[in-house]
C-alpha positions in Angstrom: -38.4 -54.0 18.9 -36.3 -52.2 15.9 -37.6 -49.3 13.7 -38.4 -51.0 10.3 -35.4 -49.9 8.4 -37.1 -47.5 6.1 -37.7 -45.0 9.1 -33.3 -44.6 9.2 -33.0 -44.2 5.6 -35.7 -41.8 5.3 -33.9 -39.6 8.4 -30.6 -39.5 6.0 -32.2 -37.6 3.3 -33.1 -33.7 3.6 -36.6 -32.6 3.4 -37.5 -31.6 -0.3 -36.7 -27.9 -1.0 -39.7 -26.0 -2.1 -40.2 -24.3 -4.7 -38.4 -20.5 -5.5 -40.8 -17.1 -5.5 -44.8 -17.7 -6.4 -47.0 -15.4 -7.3 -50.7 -17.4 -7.3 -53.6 -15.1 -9.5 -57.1 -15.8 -8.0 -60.2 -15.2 -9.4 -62.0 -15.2 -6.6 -60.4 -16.2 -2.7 -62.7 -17.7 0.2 -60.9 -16.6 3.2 -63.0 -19.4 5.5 -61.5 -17.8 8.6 -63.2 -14.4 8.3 -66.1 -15.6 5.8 -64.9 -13.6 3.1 -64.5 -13.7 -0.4 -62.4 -11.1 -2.5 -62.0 -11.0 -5.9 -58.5 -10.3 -8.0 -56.3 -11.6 -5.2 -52.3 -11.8 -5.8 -50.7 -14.5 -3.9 -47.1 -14.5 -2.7 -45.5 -18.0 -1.2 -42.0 -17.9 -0.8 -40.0 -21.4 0.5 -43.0 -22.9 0.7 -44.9 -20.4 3.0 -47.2 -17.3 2.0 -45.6 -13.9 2.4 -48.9 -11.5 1.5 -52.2 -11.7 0.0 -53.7 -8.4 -1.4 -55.2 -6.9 -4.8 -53.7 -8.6 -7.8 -50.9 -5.8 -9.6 -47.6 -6.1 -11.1 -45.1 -8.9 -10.5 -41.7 -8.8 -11.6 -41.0 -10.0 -15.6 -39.0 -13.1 -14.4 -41.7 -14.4 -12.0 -43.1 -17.8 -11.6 -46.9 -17.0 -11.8 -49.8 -19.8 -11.3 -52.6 -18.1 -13.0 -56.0 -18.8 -11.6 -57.9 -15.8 -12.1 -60.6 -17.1 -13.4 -61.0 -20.0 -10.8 -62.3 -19.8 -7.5 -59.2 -20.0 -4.8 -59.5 -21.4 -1.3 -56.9 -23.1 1.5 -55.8 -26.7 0.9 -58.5 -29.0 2.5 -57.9 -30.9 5.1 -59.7 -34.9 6.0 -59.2 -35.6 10.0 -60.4 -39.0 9.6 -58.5 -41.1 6.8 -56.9 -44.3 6.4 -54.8 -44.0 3.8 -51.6 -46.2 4.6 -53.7 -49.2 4.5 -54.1 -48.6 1.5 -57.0 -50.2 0.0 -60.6 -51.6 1.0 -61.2 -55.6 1.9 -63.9 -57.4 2.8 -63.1 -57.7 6.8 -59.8 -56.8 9.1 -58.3 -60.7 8.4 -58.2 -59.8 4.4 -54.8 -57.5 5.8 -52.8 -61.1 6.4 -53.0 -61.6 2.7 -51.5 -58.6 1.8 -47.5 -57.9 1.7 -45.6 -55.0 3.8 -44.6 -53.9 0.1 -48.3 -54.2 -1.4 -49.4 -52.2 1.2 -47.0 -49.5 1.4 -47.1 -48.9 -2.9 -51.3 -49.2 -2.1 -51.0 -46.7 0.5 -48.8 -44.3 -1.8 -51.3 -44.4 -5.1 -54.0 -43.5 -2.2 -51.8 -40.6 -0.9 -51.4 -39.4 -4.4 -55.3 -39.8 -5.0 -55.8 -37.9 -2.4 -53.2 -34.9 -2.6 -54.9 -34.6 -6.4 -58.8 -34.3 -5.0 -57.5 -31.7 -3.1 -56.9 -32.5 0.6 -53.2 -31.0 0.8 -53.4 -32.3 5.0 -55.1 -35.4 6.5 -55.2 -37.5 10.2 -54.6 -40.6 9.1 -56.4 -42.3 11.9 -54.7 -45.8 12.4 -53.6 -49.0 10.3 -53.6 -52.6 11.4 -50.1 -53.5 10.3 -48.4 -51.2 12.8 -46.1 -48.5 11.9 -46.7 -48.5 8.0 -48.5 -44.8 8.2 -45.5 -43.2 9.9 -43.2 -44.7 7.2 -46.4 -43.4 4.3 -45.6 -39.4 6.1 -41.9 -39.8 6.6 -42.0 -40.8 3.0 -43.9 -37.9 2.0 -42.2 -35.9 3.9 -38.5 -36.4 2.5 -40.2 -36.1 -1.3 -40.2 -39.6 -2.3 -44.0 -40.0 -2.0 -46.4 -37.4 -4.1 -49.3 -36.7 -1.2 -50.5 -35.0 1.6 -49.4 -33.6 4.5 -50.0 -36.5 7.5 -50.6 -37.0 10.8 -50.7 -40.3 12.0 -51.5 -43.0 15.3 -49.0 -45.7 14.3 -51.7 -48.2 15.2 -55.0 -48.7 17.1 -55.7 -48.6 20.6 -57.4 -51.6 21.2 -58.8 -54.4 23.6 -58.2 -57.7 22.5 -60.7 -58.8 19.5 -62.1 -55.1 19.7 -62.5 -53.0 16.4 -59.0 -52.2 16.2 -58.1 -56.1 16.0 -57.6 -58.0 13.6 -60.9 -60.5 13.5 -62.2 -62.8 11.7 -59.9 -65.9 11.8 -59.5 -69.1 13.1 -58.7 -69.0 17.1 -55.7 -71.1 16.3 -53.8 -69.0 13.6 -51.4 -67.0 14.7 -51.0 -63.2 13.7 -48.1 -61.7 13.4 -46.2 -59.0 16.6 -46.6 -56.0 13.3 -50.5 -56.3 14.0 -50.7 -56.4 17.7 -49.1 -53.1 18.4 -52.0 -51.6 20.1 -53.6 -54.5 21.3 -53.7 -53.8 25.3 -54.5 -55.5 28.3 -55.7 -53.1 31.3 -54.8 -49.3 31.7 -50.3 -50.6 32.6 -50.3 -52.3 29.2 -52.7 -50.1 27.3 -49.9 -46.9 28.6 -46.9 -49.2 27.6 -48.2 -49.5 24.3 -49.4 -45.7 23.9 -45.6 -44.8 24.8 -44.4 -47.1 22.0 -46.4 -45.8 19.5 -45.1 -42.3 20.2 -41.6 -43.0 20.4 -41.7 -45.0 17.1 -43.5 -41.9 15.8 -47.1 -41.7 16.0 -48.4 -37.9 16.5 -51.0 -38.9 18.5 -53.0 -42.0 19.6 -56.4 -43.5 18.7 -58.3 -45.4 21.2 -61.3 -48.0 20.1 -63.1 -47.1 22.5 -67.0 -49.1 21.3 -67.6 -51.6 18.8 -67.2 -50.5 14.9 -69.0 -51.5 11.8 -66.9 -52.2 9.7 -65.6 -55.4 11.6 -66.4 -58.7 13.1 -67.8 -59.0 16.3 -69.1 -56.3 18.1 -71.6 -53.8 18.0 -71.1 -50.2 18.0 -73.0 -49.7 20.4 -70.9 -51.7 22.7 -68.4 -50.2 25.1 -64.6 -52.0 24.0 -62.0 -49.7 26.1 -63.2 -49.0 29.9 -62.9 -45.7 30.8 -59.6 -46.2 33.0 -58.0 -47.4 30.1 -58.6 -44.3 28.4 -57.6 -42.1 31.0 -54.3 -43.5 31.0 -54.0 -43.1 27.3 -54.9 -40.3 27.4 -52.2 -39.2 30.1 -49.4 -40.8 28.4 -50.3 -38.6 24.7 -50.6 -35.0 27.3 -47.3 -36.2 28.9 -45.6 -36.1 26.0 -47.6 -32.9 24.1 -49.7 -35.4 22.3 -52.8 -36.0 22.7 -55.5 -39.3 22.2 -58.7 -39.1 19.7 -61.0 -41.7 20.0 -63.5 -43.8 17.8 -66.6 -43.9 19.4 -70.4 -45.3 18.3 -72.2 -45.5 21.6 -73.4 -43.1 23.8 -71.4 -44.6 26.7 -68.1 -44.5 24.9 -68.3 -41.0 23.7 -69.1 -39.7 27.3 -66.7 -42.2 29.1 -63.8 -41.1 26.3 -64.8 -36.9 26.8 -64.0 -37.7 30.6 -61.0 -39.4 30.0 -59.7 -36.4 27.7 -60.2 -37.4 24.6 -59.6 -34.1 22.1 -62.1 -35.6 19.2 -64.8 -38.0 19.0 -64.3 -40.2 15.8 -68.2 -41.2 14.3 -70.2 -40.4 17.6 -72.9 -42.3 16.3 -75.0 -42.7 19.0 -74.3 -39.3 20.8 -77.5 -38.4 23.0 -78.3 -34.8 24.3 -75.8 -35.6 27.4 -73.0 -36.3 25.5 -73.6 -33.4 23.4 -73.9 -31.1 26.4 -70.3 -33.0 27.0 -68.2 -32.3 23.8 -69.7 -28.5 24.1 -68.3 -27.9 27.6 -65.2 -29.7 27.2 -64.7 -28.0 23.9 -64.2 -31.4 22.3 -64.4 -31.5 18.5 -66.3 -34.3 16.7 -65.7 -35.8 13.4 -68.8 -37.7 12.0 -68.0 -39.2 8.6 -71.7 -38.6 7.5 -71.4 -39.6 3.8 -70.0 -42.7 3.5 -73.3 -44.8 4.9 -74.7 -44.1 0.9 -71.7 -45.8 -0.4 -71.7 -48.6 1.8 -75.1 -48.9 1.5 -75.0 -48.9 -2.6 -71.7 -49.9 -3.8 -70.5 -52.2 -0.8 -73.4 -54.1 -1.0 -72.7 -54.6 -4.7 -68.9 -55.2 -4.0 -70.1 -58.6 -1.5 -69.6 -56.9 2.1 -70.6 -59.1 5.0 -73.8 -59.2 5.8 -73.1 -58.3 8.9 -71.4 -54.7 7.9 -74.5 -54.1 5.5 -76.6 -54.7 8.8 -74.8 -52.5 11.2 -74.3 -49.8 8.4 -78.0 -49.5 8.0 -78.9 -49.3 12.0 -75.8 -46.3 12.2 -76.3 -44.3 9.4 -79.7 -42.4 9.7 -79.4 -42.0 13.4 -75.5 -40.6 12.9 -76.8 -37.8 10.8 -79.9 -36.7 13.0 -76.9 -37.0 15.6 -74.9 -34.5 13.1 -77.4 -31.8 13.6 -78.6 -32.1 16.8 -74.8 -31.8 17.7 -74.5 -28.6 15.0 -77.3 -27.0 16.5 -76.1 -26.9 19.8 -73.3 -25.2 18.9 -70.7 -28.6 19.0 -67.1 -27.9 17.2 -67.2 -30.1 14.2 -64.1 -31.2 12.2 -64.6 -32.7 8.4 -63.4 -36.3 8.3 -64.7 -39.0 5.8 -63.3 -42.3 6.7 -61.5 -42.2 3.3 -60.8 -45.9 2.7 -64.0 -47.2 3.0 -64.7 -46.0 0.1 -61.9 -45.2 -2.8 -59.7 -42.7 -2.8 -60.5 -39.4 -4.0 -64.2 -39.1 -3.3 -63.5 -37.2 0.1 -65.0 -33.7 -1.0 -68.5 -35.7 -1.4 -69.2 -35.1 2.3 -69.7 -31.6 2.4 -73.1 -31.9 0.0 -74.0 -34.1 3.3 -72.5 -31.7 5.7 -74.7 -28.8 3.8 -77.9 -31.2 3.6 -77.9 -32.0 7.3 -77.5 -28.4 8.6 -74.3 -26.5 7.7 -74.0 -23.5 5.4 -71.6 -24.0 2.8 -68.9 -21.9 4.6 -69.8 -23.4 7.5 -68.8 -26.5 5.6 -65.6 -25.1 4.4 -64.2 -24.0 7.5 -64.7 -27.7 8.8 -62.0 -28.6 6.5 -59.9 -26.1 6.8 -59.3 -23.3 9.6 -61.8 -25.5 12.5 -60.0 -28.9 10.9 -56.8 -27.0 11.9 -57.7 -26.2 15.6 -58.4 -29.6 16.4 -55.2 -30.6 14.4 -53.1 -28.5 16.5 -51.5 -26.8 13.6 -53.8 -23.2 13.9 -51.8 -21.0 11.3 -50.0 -23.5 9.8 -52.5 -25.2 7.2 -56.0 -24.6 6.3 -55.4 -20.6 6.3 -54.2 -17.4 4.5 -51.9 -16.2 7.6 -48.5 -14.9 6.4 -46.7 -17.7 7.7 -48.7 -20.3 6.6 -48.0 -23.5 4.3 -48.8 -22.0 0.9 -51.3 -25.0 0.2 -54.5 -23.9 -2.5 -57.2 -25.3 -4.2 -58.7 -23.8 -7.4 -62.2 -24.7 -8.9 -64.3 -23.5 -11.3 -68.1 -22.0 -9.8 -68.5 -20.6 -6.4 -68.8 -23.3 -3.7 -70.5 -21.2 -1.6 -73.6 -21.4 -3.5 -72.9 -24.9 -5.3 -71.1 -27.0 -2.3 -70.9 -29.9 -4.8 -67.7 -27.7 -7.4 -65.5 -28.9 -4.2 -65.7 -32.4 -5.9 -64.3 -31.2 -9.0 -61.0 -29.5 -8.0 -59.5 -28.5 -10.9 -56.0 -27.6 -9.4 -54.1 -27.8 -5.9 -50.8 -26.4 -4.8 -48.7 -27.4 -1.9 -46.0 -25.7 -0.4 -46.2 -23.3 -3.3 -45.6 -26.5 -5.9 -48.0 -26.9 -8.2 -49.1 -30.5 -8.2 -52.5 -30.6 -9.8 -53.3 -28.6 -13.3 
């Protein structure tokens, strides 16, 4: 199979230069790595990347200065469970077919830009069902052409055939197209063949369906999809080639089966019981339990016409996902902040950490979720989500102090990336 034609016309352009000397005023900095907060903080970014942080003073007469000294000033936030490259919400999986390459690419752009502007400068984009259209969305990004976040994607899902990474929902004699199949395998020989042709077409990683989902059509999520073989030689393929395999996971089977297999983070872990929390803690596996958007589904998607049958799963997930959440927390779990931005629009991601707070977390607790512990689990330690010299120079201002009112994260008033300002 070729490489859609985008991917070799993005490689012929340079990556965007950044932006000349920066000196960022803050108010008030949240360092979430050492759970600090100083006040009157002078930042320097230089080509992108911050030089020194200290006690705000003189800057020279010709210097670019973003003044936030009366804001509060924190790392650029980072979502590891996002779907942006599809773009936009429908009813069920076979609503995709109805949509063009070209709708869904320009859909997947305003939602990068939505996003970038709420303040989440990095995000896992955690599969799409027409194959291949997220590495295009980051490549895109990447050479400047697309205003959004940093990305890391899986190219596709993982899936068994009719699983919660298929497309479902149609007649058994329509055809769908090879774009949506990527990731549909058959035993652990095909399930490897395809893991290796989403990485060398570009994926970052790979994302297994390993139970049942909600938001699709057939299936429970309860309901073990990928065996545990399977996994395993996902998994291998991803470490082989200094990747690694994440994998969506409801039931209490799945999440242990996908820890075993080597799995580096658990994607809802919905139905995790006190053995598969003992699990994730002694395998140092990170999980990432969208805990907000079971309100929205509940509310809005139920006014919006969802299928009854989403409505019902929703409702039997959400309450037991968040007592999950905290039992998980309390045992001293890694947990990574990730939303499941698509199910509902585009923007709303920094309404999870009022749940994140309300089911256990302290609000810096909360913060370092989505950014330094995000980070970790990203791979990219010292690179985003942090104040290290060295680091992209990626900020968030807002007015307040989230560490005693969580909820001024949903109002970011400005964000800079790479030492751009992109949100005043």
């Amino acid at each position: 199979m070729k490489q859609p034609i985008i991917f070799a016309i993005l490689a012929l352009f340079p990556a965007p230069s950044f932006a000349e000397t920066v000196f960022i005023r803050a108010g008030h900095l949240i360092d979430p790595e050492r759970q600090t907060v100083a006040a009157k903080q002078l930042i320097r970014v230089e080509e992108g990347k911050i030089v020194s942080i200290g006690p705000d003073g003189p800057t020279p007469a010709d210097a670019k200065i973003i003044d936030w000294s009366s804001k509060t000033v924190l790392p650029g936030l980072i979502d590891m469970h996002t779907h942006l490259a599809d773009g936009m919400s429908l009813p069920h999986p076979a609503d995709i077919l109805s949509v063009s390459s070209a709708e869904a690419v320009l859909a997947g752009a305003g939602a990068a830009r939505k996003t970038l502007r709420a303040g989440f400068t990095t995000v896992r984009d955690v599969g799409v069902y027409r194959g291949l259209t997220d590495v295009a969305l980051r490549d895109a990004i990447n050479a400047g052409f697309v205003d959004g976040p940093r990305m890391k994607v899986a190219g596709a899902y993982l899936t068994i055939p009719g699983g919660g990474g298929d497309v479902t929902g149609i007649s058994p004699d329509v055809g769908v197209p090879d774009q949506f199949r990527y990731g549909v395998a058959r035993g652990p020989e095909d399930a490897k063949q395809k893991a290796r042709f989403l990485l060398q077409k570009g994926a970052d990683f790979i994302k297994i369906i390993a139970s049942g989902a909600v938001l699709a059509l057939g299936g429970e999520p309860g309901q073990e999809e990928m065996t545990e073989e399977e996994m395993l030689a996902i998994c291998k393929v991803a470490e082989a080639r200094g990747s690694y395999c994440i994998a969506h996971a409801h039931g209490a089977k799945s999440i242990k089966a996908a820890i075993r297999a080597g799995a580096r983070t658990i994607e809802h872990a919905t139905f995790i019981d006190d053995e598969g929390i003992a699990l994730a803690k002694a395998k140092g596996v990170w999980l990432a339990m969208d805990i907000y958007n079971g309100d929205w589904i509940d509310s809005e998607g139920r006014k919006a016409g969802l299928p009854a049958d989403y409505l019902r799963k929703n409702l039997e997930t959400t309450d037991v996902q968040r007592t999950g959440f905290t039992k998980a927390l309390k045992a001293g779990v890694k947990m990574a902040f990730a939303t499941d931005a698509g199910v509902y629009p585009y923007g709303n991601n920094a309404k999870q950490f009022a749940y994140m707070v309300r089911f256990g977390m302290t609000p810096m607790q909360a913060i370092r979720s989505a950014t330094v512990d995000a980070a970790a689990a990203l791979k990219m330690d010292g690179q985003v989500g942090s104040l290290k010299p060295g680091a992209w120079g990626d900020f968030v201002a807002v007015d307040g102090n989230p560490l005693t009112d969580i909820r001024v994260l949903e109002k970011v008033n400005s964000v800079v990336k790479g030492g751009e300002l992109v949100a005043q």
